[in-house]
C-alpha positions in Angstrom: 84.8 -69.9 -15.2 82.2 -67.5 -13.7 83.4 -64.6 -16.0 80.1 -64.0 -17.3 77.8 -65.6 -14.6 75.1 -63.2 -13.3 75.6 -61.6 -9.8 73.3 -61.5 -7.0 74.1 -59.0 -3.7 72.3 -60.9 -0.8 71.3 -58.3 1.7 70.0 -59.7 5.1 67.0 -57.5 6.5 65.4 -57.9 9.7 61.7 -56.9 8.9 60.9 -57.2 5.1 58.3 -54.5 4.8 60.5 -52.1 6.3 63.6 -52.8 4.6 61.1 -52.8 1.4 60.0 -49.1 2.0 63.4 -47.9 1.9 64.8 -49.7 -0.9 61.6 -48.8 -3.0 60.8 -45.5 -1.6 63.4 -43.8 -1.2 66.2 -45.4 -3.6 63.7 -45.4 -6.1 63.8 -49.4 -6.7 61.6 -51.4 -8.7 60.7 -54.9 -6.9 60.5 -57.7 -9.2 58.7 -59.8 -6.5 59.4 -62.9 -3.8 60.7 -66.0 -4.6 59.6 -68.9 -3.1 62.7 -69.3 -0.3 61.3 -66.1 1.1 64.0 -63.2 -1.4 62.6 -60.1 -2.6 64.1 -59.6 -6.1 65.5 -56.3 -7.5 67.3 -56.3 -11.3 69.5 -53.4 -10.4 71.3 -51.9 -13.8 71.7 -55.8 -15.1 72.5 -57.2 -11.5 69.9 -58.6 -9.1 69.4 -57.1 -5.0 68.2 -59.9 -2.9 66.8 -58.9 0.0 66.4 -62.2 2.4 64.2 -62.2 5.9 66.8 -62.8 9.2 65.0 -61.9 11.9 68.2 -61.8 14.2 69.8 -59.5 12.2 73.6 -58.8 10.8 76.2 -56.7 11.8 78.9 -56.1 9.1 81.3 -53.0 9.2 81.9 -52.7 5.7 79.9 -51.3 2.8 77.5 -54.3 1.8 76.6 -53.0 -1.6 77.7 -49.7 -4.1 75.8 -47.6 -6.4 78.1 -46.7 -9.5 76.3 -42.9 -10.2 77.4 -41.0 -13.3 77.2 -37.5 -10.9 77.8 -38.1 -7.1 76.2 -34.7 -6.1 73.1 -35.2 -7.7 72.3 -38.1 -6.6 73.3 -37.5 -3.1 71.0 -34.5 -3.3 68.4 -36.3 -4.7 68.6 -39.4 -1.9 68.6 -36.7 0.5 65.5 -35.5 -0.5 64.1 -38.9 -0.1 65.3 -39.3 3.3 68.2 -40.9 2.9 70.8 -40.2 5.8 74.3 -40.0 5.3 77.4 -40.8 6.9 80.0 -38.2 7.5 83.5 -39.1 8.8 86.6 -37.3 9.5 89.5 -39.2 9.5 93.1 -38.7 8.8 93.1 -39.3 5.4 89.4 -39.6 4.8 87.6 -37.2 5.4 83.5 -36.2 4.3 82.7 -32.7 2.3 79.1 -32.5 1.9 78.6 -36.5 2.5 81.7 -37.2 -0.6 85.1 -38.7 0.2 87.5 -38.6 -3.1 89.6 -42.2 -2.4 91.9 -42.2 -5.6 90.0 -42.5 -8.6 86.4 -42.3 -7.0 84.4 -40.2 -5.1 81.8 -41.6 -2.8 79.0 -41.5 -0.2 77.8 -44.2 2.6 74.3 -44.4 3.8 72.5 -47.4 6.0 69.4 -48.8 5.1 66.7 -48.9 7.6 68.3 -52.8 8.6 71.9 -51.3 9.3 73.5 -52.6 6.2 76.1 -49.8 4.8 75.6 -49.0 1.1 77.2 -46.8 -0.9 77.0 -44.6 -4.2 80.1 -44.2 -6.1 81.3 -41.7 -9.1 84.8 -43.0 -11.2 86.5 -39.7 -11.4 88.8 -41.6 -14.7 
């Protein structure tokens, strides 16, 4: 039934203009501009980012939104260099080299924005 519906990844932000800086600045994001409810609109490889105004905040312990990147150190490198800060871990069984985790058939890196939402870029490895 929703097969081939259109996806939208709501992101709540706290304050717009800040959240705005990051996702433009330093992902590298071009805004397609507010909607009328008070969204700012990405198109994101075919899929839409909506970032929506909740002054309160979130607090979610999972990775809100992934990146599929075609080279995993590149583009960490190149986030980096925008000012993006990684997460590093060390876990039994999951463990960060140089920001990267290989779980199965991906590798992949988690960041926060600047509204503590977790994101993520991701490489297949298959």
């Amino acid at each position: 039934m929703l097969a081939n519906a259109s996806v939208t990844t709501m992101l709540p932000v706290i304050e717009m203009e800040r959240a705005r800086a990051f996702y433009e600045r330093c992902l590298g994001l071009t805004p397609s501009g507010f909607k009328p409810d008070g969204k700012f609109i990405y198109q994101v490889g075919g899929s839409t980012l909506a970032l929506f105004p909740k002054p309160e905040g979130t607090k979610a312990e999972h990775t809100a939104i992934s990146f599929q990147v075609s080279d995993i150190a590149a583009s960490v490198a190149g986030l980096k260099a925008a000012g993006v800060v990684f997460e590093d871990y060390d876990f039994p069984g999951f463990k960060t080299v140089n920001h990267v985790c290989v779980l199965g058939a991906e590798k992949a890196a988690w960041f926060k924005d600047t509204e503590g939402n977790f994101l993520c870029i991701h490489e297949d490895l298959t």
